[in-house]
C-alpha positions in Angstrom: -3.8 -35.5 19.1 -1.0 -37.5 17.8 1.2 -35.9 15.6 1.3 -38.4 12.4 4.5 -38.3 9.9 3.9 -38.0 5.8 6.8 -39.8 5.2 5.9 -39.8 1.8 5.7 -35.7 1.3 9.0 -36.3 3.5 11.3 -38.2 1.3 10.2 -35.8 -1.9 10.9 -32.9 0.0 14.3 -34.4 1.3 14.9 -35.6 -2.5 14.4 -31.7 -3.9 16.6 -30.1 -1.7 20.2 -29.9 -1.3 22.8 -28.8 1.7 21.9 -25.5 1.4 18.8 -25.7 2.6 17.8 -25.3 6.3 14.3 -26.0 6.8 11.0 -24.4 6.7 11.8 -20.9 8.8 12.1 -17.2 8.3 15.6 -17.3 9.3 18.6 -16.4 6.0 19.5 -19.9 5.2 22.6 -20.2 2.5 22.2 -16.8 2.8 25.3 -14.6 0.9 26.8 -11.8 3.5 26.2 -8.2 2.2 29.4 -7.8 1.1 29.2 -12.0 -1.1 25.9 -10.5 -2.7 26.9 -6.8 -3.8 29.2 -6.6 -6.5 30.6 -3.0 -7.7 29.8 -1.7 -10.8 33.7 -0.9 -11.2 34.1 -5.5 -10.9 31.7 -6.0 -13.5 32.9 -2.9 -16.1 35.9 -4.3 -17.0 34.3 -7.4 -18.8 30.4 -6.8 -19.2 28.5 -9.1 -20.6 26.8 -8.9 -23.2 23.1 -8.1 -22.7 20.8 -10.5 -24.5 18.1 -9.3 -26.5 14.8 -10.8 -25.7 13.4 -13.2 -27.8 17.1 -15.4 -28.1 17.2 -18.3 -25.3 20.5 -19.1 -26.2 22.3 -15.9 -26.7 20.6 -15.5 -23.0 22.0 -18.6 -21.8 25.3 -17.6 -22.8 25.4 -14.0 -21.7 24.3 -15.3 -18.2 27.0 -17.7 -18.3 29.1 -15.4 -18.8 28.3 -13.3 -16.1 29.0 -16.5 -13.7 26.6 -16.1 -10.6 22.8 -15.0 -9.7 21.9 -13.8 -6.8 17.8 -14.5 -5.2 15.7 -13.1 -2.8 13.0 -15.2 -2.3 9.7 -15.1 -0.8 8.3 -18.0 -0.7 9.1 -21.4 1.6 12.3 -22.0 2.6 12.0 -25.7 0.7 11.1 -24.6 -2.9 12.9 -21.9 -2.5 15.8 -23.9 -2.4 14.9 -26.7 -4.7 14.2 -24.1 -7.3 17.8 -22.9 -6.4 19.4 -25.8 -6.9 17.4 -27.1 -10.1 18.5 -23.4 -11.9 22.2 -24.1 -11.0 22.2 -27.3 -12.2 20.3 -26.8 -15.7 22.6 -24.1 -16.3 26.0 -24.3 -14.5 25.5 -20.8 -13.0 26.2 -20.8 -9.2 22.9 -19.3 -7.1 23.1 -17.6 -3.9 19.5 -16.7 -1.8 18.3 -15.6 1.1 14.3 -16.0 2.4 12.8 -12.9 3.7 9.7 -11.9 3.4 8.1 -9.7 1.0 7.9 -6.5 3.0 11.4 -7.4 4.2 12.6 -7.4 0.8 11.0 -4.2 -0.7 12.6 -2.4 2.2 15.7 -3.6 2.1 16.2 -3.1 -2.0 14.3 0.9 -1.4 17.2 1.6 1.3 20.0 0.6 -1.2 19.3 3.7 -3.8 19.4 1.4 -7.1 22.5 -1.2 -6.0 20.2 -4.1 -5.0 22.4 -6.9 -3.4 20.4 -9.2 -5.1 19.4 -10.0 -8.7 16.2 -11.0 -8.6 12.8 -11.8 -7.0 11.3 -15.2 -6.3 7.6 -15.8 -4.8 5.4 -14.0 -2.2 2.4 -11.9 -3.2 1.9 -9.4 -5.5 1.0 -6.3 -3.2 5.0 -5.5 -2.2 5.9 -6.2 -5.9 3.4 -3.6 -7.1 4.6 -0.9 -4.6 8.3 -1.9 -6.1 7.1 -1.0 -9.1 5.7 2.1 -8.7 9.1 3.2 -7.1 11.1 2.6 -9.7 12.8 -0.6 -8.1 11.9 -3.4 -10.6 12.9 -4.0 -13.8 11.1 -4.6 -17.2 12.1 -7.5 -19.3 9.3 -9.0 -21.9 9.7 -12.8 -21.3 9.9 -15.3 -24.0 8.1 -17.8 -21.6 5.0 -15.6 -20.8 3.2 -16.9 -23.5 2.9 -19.8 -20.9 0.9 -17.8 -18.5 -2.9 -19.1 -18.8 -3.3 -15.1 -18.9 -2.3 -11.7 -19.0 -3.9 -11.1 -15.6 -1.2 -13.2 -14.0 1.5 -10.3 -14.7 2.2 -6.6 -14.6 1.1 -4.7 -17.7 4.6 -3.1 -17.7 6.3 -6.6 -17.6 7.8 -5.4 -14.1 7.0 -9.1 -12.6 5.4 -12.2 -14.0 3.1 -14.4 -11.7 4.0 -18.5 -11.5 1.1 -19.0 -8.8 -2.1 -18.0 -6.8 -3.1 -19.0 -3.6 -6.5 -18.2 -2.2 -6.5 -16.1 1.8 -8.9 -17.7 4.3 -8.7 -19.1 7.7 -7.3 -22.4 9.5 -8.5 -24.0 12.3 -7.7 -26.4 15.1 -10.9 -28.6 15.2 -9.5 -30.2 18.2 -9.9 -26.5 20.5 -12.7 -25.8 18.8 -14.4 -28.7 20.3 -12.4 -27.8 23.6 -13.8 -25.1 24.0 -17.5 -25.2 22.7 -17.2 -23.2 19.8 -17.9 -23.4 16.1 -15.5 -22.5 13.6 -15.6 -18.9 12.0 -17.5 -18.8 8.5 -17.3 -15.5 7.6 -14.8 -12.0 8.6 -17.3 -10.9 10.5 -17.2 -13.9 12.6 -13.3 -13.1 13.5 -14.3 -10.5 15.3 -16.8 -12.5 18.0 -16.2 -11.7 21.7 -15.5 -15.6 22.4 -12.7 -16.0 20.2 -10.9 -13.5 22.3 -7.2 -14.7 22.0 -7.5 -17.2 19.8 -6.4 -15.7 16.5 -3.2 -14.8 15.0 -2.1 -12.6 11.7 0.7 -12.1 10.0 2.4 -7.8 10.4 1.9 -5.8 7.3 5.0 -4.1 8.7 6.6 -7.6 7.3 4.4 -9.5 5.4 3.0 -9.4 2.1 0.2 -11.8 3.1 -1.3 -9.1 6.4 -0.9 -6.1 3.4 -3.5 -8.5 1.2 -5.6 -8.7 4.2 -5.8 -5.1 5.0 -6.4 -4.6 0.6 -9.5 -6.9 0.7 -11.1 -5.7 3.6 -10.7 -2.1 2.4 -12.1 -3.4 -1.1 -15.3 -5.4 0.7 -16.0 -2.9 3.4 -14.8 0.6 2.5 -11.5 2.2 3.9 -13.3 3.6 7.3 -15.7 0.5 7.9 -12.3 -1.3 7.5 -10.5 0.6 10.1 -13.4 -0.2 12.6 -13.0 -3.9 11.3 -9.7 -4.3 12.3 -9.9 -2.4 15.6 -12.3 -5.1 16.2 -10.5 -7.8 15.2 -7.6 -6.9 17.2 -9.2 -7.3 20.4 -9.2 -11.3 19.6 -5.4 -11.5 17.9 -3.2 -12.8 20.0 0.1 -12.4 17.6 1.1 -11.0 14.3 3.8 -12.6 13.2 6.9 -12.3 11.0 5.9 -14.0 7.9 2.6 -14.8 6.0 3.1 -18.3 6.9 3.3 -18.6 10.3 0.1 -18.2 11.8 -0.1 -21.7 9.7 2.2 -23.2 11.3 0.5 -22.2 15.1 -2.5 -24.1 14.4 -1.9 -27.9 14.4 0.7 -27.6 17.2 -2.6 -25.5 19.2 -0.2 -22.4 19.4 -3.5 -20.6 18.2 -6.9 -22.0 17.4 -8.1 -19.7 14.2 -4.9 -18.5 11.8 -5.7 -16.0 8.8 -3.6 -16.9 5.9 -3.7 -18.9 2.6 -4.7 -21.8 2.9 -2.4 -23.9 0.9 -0.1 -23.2 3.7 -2.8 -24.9 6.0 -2.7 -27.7 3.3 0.9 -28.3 3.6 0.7 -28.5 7.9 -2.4 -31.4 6.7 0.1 -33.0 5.0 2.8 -33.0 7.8 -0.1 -35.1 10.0 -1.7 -32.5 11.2 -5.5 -33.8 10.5 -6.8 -31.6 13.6 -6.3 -28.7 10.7 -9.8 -27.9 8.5 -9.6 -24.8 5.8 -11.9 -22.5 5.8 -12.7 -19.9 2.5 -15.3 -17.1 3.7 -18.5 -17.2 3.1 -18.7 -13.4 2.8 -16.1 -13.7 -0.2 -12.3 -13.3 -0.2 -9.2 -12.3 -2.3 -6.1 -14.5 -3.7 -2.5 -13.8 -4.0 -0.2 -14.1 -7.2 3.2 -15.6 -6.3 5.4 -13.6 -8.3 9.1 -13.1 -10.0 11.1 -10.0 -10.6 14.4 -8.7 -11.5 15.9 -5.7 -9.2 16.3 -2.7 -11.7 20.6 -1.8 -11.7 20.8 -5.9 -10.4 24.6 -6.7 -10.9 23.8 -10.1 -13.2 21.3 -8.6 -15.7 21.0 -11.6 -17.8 21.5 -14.3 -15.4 18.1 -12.5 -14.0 16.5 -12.8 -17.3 17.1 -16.1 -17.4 15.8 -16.8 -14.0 12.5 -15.2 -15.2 12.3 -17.4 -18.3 13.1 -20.6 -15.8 10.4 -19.8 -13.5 8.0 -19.3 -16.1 8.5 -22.8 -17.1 7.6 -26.7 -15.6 11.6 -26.8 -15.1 10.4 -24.4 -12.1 7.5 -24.7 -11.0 6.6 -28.1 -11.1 9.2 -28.5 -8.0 6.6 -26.4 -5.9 4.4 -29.6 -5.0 7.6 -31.9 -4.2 8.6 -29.3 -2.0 5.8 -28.1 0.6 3.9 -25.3 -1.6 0.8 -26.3 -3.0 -0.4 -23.0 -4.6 -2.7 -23.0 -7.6 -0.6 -22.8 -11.0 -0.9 -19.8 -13.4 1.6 -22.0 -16.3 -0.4 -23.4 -19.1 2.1 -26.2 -19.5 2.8 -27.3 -15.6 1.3 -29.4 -13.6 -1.1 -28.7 -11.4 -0.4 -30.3 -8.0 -3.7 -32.8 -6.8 -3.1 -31.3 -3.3 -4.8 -27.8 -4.3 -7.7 -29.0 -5.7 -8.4 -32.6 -3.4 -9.7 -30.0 -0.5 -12.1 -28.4 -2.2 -10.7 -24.9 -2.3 -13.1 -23.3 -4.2 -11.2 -20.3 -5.8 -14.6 -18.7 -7.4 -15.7 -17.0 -4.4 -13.3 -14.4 -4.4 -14.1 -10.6 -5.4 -12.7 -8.7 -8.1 -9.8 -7.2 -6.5 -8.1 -3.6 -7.5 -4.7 -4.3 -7.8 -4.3 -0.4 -9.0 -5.7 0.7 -5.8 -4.1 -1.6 -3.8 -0.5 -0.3 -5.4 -1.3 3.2 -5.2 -2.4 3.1 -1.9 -1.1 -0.1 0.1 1.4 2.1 2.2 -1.1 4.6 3.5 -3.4 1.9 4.4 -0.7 0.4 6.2 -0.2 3.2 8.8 -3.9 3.6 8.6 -4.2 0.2 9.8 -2.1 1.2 12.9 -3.3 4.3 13.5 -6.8 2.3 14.2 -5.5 0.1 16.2 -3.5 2.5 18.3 -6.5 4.9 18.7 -8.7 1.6 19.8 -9.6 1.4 23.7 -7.2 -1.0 24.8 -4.5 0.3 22.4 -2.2 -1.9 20.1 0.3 -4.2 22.0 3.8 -3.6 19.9 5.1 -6.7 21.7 2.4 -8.9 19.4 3.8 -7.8 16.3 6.8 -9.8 15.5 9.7 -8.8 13.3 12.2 -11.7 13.9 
């Protein structure tokens, strides 16, 4: 199959990004060094800013002026990521450093550095990490003006910890081309994953590093039970050829025929469609399935308090997210007053056929499950290959 260009989708992502962006990967891009990102308390104590109450944009404008940089995390691709970068510094005047890692990467990180985060806030990626953040202590709560945009009060945490700005629904991708190959149908439903002939053929993203493989392990417990899910994934594992680094890039496997089946969210699929890869159909399970909220957050003891604030109040806004579509993502929107990209909805995603999903139990439990998840896997017959589960 020849690879076919959107030159289109090209020139608006080329358009929305600036120098500091270096493509779609999981490697730091415009990334600040350790010592660029933290700043000691003692620097900022002998001016401090003063901290804006909520409720008064522009006092909050002018107290994160003052304060003169932001520093971001994000989570989501490299592209809007970026763009949403750049679009901040410019509305504002406040210089923006970031760095992509994934969500995993970033709650570990910001745990090890005992309340001196190196970076202000959080951008993107699901909710899963973000609510194991919060129950340690590592996010902080700010009551945003611009939540009254959210379409509703589902899309946030009820301590105002982090704020959603999208959802995105999990499911698999396919390469209709080795499908055919090989004389096999596409997988309608979990159960199907774990069919002797697909042996190989799969790859997942490491809930050692991704937010996307924690959401995975969450649903399954929620639809199966915690031990039926452990057998379910020792199964599954037999026909995985690789979990990688990031949620996204078992996505990015599929159209290339790096792997035939990839289990992700599938407006990552829709974005490698776009590229002009038409050998790509999306799949949402039959046997039901969960979504993602993308998410925002400012690091509790961040060094830019209310240049964070601000951030929050931007991403809650069109001035944010309506840069998501010109630059690769193509998630669902959770803002009353964006707009919703035509790309989400024109492949017939259908977003009702997902369960009810226990974000509480997923919080309170997510790290348990985690090394219950490899504990499975290492107790199965042929054992867990480490060498399959990426980390760079």
């Amino acid at each position: 199959m020849k690879k076919k260009l959107a030159l289109l989708l090209a020139c608006a992502m080329t358009l929305g990004m600036t120098a500091c962006s270096g493509g779609n990967t999981d490697t730091t891009t415009a990334a600040p060094t350790e010592a660029e990102t933290t700043v000691a308390a003692a620097d900022d104590a002998a001016e401090p800013a003063e901290d804006a109450a909520s409720g008064d944009l522009d006092t909050l404008i002018e107290a994160a002026k003052a304060e003169g940089e932001l520093t971001v995390y994000g989570s989501c691709e490299e592209e809007y990521l970026s763009a949403a970068c750049q679009n901040f510094e410019k509305l504002y005047g406040i210089p923006v450093k970031y760095q992509r890692l994934s969500t995993s990467e970033v709650y570990t990180k910001v745990s090890e550095e005992g309340g001196k985060p190196s970076a202000d806030v959080w951008f993107g990626g699901t909710t899963d990490p973000y609510n194991e953040a919060v129950a340690d202590g590592l996010l902080m709560p700010y009551e945003a003006i611009n939540a009254a945009n959210l379409i509703s009060d589902d899309y946030k945490d009820p301590t105002n910890c982090w704020y959603g700005i999208y959802k995105g629904i999990l499911g698999f991708m396919v390469n209709t081309e080795e499908l055919e190959r090989l004389g096999l149908e596409a997988p309608k439903t979990w159960d199907d994953l774990t069919k002797e002939e697909y042996q190989g053929l799969i790859m997942m993203s490491n809930p050692n590093t991704a937010g996307t493989a924690k959401l995975v392990i969450n649903t399954m417990i929620q639809m199966k039970g915690h031990d039926e899910a452990m057998e379910y994934f020792k199964a599954l594992d037999k026909n995985i050829a690789q979990y990688t680094k990031s949620g996204s890039g078992p996505s990015k496997m599929v159209g290339p025929g790096e792997c035939v089946i990839a289990i992700g969210f599938l407006h990552d699929g829709i974005y490698q469609i776009l590229q002009g890869y038409d050998n790509i159909e999306l799949i949402v399970p039959e046997d039901g399935t969960s979504f993602e909220i993308g998410a925002t957050a400012i690091f509790e003891g961040c060094a830019h308090p209310n240049a964070a604030k601000l951030w929050i109040e931007y991403a809650l806004s069109p001035d944010c997210v309506d840069h998501a579509k010109e630059n690769g993502s193509y998630q669902f929107l959770v803002i009353s007053n964006a707009t919703q990209p035509e790309e989400a909805t024109q492949f017939g995603l259908d977003m009702n056929n997902t369960i009810d999903y226990d974000f509480e139990d997923a919080k309170n439990n997510i790290a348990q499950y985690v090394e219950d998840f490899f504990a499975a896997l290492g107790s199965s017959s042929d054992g867990a290959d480490s060498s399959r589960f990426l980390t760079e």
